[in-house]
C-alpha positions in Angstrom: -17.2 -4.5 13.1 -14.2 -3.3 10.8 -12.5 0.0 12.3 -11.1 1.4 9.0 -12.1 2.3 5.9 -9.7 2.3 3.7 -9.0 -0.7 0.8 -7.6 -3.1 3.5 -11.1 -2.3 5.8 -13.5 -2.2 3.1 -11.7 -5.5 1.4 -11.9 -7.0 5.2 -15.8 -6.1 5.1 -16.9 -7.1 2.1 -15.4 -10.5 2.3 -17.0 -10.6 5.9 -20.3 -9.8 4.6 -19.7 -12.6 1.8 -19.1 -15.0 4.1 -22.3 -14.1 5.9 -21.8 -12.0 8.7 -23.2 -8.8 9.5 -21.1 -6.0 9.3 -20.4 -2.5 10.9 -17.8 -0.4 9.1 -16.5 2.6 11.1 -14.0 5.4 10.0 -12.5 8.5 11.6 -13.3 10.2 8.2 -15.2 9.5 4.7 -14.9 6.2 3.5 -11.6 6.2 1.2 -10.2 9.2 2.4 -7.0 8.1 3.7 -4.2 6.6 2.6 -6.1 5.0 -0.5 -7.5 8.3 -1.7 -4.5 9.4 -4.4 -2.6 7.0 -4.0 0.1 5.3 -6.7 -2.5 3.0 -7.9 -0.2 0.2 -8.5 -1.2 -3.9 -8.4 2.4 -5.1 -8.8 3.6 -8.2 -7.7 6.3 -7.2 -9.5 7.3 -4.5 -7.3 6.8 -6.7 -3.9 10.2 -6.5 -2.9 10.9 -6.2 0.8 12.2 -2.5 1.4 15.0 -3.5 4.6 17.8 -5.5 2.2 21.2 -5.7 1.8 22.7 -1.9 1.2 19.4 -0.2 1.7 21.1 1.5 5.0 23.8 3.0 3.2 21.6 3.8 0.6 19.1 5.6 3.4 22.6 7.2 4.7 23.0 9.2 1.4 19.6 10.1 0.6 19.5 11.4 4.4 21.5 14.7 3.3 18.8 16.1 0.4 15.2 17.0 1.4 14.4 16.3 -2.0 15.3 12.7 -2.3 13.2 9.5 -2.3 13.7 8.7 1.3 14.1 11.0 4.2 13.9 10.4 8.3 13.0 13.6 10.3 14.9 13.6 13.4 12.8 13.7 16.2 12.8 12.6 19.6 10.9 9.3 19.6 11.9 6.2 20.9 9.7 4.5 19.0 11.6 5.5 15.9 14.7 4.5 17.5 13.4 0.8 17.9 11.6 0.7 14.7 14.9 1.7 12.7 16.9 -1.1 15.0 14.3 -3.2 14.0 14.8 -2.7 10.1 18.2 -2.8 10.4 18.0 -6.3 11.7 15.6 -7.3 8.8 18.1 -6.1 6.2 20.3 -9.4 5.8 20.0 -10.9 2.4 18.8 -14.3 3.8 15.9 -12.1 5.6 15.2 -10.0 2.2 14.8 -13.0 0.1 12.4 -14.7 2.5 10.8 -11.7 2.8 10.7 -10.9 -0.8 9.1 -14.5 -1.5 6.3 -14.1 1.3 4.8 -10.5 -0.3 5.2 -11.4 -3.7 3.1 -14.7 -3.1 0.5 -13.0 -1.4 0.6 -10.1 -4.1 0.0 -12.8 -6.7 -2.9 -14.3 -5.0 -4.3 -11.1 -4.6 -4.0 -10.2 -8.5 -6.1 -13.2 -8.9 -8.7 -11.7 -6.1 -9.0 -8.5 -8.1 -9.9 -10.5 -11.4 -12.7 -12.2 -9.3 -14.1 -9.1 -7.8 -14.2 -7.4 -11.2 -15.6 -9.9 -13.4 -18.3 -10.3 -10.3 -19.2 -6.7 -10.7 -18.0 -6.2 -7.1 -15.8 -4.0 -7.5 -15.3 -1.3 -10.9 -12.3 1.1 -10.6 -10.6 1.3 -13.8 -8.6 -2.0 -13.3 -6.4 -2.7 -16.7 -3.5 -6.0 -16.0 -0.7 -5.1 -19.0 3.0 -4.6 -18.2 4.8 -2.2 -16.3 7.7 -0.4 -17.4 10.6 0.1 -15.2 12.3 3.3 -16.3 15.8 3.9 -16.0 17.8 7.2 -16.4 21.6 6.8 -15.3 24.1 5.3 -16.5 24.9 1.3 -15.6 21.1 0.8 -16.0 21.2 -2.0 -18.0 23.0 -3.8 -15.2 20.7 -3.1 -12.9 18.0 -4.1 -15.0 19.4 -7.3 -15.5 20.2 -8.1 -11.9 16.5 -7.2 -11.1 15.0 -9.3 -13.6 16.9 -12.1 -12.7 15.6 -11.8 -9.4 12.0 -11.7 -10.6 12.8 -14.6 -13.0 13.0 -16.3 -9.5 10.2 -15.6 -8.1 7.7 -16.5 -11.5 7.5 -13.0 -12.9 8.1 -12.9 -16.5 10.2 -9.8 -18.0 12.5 -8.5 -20.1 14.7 -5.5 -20.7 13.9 -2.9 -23.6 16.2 -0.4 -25.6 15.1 3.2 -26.0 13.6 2.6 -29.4 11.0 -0.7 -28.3 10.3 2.1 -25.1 9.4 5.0 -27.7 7.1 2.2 -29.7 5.8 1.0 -26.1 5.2 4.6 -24.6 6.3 7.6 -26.7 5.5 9.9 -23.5 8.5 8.9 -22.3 11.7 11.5 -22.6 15.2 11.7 -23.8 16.3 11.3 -20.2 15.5 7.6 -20.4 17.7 5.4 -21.6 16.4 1.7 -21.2 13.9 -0.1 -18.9 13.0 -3.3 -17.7 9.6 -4.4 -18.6 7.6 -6.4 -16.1 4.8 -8.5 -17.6 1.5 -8.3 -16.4 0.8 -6.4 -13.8 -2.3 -4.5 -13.0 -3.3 -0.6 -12.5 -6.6 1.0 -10.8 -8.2 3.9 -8.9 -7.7 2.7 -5.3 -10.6 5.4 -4.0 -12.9 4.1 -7.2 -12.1 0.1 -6.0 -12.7 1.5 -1.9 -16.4 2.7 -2.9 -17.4 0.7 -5.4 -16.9 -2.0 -2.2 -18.4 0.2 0.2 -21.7 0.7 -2.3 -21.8 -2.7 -2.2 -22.0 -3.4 1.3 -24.4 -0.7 1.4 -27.0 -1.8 -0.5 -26.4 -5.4 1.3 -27.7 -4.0 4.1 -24.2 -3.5 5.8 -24.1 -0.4 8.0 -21.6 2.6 7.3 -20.5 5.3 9.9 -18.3 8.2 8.9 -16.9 10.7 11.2 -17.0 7.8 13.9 -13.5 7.8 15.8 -13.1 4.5 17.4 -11.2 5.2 20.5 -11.0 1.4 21.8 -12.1 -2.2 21.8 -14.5 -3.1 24.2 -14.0 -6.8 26.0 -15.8 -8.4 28.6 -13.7 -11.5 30.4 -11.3 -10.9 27.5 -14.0 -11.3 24.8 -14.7 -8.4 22.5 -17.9 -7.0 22.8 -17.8 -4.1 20.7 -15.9 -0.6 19.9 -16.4 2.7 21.8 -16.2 5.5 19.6 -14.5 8.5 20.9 -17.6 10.5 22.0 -18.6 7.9 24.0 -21.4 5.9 22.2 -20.4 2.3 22.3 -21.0 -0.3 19.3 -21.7 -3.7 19.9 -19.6 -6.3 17.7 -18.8 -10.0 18.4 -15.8 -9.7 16.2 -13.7 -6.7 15.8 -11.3 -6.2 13.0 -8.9 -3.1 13.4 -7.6 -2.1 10.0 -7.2 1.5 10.6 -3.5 1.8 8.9 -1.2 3.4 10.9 -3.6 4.7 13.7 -4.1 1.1 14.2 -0.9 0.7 17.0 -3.1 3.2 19.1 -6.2 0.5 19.2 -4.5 -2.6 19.9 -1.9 -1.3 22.7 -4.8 -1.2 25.5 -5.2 -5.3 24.2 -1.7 -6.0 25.2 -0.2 -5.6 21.8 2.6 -3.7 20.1 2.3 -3.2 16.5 5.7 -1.5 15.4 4.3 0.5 12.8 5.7 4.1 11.6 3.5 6.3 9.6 5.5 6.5 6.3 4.2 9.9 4.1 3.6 9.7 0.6 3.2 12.3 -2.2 0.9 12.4 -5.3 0.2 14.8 -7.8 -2.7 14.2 -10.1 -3.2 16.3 -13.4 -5.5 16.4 -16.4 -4.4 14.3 -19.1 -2.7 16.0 -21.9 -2.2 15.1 -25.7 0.6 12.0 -25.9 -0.1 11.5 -22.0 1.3 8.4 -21.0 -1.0 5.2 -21.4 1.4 2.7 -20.0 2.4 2.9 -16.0 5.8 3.3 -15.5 8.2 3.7 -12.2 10.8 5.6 -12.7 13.9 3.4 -11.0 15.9 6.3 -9.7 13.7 8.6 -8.5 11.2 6.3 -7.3 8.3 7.5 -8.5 5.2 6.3 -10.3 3.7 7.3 -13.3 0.0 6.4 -13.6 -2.3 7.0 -16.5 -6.3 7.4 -15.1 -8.8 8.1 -17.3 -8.5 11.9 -18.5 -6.2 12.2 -15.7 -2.1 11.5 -15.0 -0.6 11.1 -11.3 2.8 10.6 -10.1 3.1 9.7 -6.7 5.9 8.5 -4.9 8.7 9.6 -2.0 9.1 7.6 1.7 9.2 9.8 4.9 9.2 9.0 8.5 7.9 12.2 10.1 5.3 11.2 12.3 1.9 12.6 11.8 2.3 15.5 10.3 -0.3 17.8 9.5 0.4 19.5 6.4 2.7 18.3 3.8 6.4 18.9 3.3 6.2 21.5 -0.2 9.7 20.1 -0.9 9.0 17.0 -1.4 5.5 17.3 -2.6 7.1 19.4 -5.6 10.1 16.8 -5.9 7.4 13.9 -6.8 6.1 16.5 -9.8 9.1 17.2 -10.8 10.5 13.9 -11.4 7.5 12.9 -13.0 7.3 16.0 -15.5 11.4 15.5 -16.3 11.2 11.8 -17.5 8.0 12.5 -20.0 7.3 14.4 -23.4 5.1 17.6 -23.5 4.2 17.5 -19.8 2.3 20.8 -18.6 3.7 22.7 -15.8 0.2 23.1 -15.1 -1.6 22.7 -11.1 -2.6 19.2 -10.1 -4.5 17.9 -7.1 -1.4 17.8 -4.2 -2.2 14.9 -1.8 0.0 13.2 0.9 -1.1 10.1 3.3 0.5 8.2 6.0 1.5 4.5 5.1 1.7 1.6 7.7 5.2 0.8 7.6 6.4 -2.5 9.9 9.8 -2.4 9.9 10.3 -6.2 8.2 7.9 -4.9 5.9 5.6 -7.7 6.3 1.7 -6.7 7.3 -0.1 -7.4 10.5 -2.8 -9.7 10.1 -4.2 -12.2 12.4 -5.8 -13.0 15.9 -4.7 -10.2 18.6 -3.5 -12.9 21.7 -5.0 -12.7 25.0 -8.5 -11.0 23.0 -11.0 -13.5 21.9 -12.6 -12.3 19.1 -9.8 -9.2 17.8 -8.1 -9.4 14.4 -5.6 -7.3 13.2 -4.9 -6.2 9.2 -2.4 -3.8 8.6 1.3 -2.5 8.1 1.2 -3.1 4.3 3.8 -0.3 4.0 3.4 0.6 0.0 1.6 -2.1 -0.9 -1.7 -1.9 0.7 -3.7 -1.8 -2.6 -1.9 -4.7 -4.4 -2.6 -6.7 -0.9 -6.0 -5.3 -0.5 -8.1 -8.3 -1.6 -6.1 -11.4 -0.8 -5.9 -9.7 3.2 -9.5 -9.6 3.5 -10.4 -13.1 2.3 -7.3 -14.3 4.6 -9.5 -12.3 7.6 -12.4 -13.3 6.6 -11.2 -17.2 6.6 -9.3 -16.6 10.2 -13.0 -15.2 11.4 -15.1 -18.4 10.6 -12.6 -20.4 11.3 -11.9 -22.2 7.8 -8.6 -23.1 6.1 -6.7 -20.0 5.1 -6.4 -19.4 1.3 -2.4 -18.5 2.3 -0.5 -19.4 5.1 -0.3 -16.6 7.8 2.3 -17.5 10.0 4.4 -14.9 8.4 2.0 -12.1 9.1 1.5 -13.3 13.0 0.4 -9.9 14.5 2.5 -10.2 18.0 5.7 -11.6 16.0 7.7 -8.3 17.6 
């Protein structure tokens, strides 16, 4: 049984039924409704860097005073918070980051090669293009920190280079006067993450695998430490010999009864999604300063970007929401100030930025997949092979020592 239905649970449950199990997929809501519904859409290896680094405190510190800005904290009292932000200081020392950086970006690049097998199997259809990405810059001393940035990912096996304004206006003449340079990262990929969550879900469907929407799971069941199944929150108990929770950021809330603290803050993001429009943009692009993603979608255009750490919250911040769209419409040609589809979604954020996945201790038969933070649709694939692997027992295609669930 996978609680969680979202592209790390639905990855999780189709390489489960693959592998030959039978398999239960629960969600608290529709299938794909979460955090992969509108989100960036991105497949970037490229962009695998660890968020806690060297100066990304200060940096935090002076984004703090504007509402509008890419990253914001809402004070609250929460202790929680308290150790989750000690924690991420602690993971920001430039030994830590490059470790860090060298453990997502290898699992990123194993899953790129997951999604090429899934789509040429017919598996999964979403729109999935691989191209390059363009990394928009539009202050001044760009071109140094385009430099410094692709010397990094020179390091790391990521080809790219960095482009004047006049290759960029040949590349993507969307792009505005406000630009002035970019680094372009080769191949990287694009999709719809709710197109790639069903097209996996129909699949599992009509292979027999069993689907419930609307079913709240409100804990693991376990006999003599062995799980046994999920009860759902109006009482009607599942049985399940294995039990993957992969719930995002309500996952903390399953496996604290097994004994386990998942450090994991709910991280909102913003998208906007609009109709395409004549010379909409056909390339993706992140915009460096601002921090937000341009993605081309067939007839349609999103941006999407902006960190918070305001808990749950239940309706979106409008200032922020409207600072993604804005960003987006500034940095492009002949953008409508037209309505869009607003979305926001929570993220599971672990504060060394590293996911959860693994064996829970102390629960025979519990794994855990989660805390991908922002990149829980590049990671999608390659985390549900590694879980499906752990649960049979066989070699792991990567190794998950990293990713040890009880590691805080």
């Amino acid at each position: 049984m996978v609680v969680g239905a979202g592209a790390i649970g639905v990855a999780c449950a189709h390489e489960l039924a693959a592998s030959g199990f039978e398999v239960t997929l629960v969600d608290r809501g529709p299938v794909g409704h979460g955090c992969s519904y509108a989100n960036a859409g991105l497949i970037v290896p490229g962009h695998s860097q660890a968020l806690p680094g060297p100066g990304v405190v200060a940096e935090g510190l002076r984004h703090l005073l504007r509402r509008d800005s890419p990253f914001t904290i809402r004070p609250r009292a929460d202790p929680g918070l308290a150790r989750w932000l000690l924690a991420f200081r602690a993971a920001c020392g430039a030994q830590t980051y490059r470790r860090t950086t060298a453990i997502l970006t290898e699992l990123s690049l194993a899953s790129l090669d997951r999604f090429d097998e899934l789509v040429r199997s017919g598996a999964a259809g979403f729109g999935y293009r691989r191209g390059p990405l363009i990394n928009a810059y539009t202050e001044d001393g760009w071109r140094s920190r385009a430099e410094a940035f692709g010397r990094e990912l020179d390091g790391l096996g990521i080809a790219s280079r960095v482009a004047e304004v006049d290759e960029l206006r040949d590349l993507e003449p969307a792009l505005g006067s406000a630009v002035r340079g970019a680094l372009l990262i080769d191949d990287q990929a694009t999709g719809d993450c709710y197109a790639f969550v069903r097209s996996l879900a129909d699949g599992l469907a009509a292979r027999g695998a069993a689907i419930r929407e609307g079913a709240s799971a409100a804990g693991v069941l376990l006999r003599g430490g062995t799980a046994t199944g999920v009860r759902l929150a109006d009482g009607e108990e599942l049985e399940a010999e294995l039990v993957v929770l992969a719930a995002g950021a309500w996952t903390p809330a399953l496996a604290a009864p097994l004994g386990l603290r998942l450090p994991i803050q709910p991280a909102t993001g913003y998208s906007h999604t609009l109709s395409a429009w004549p010379g909409a943009p056909r390339t993706p692009i992140i915009f460096d300063d601002s921090h937000v993603v341009v993605l081309p979608l067939d007839g349609r255009v999103r941006f999407a970007g902006t960190l918070e750490l305001a808990g749950f919250r239940d309706r979106p911040d409008p200032v922020r929401s409207a600072a993604v769209a804005r960003a987006g419409r500034r940095a492009l040609r002949g953008c409508p100030d037209a309505p869009g589809e607003e979305w926001f979604g929570f993220r599971p954020l672990m504060p060394d930025d590293l996911p959860a996945i693994g064996r829970v201790p102390g629960a025979e038969g519990v794994l855990v997949a989660t805390g991908h933070g922002t990149l829980g649709f590049t990671q999608a694939p390659i985390t549900g092979r590694l879980v499906a692997e752990l649960a049979r027992g066989a070699p792991p295609p990567i190794d998950p020592t990293p990713f040890r669930p009880d590691r805080f």
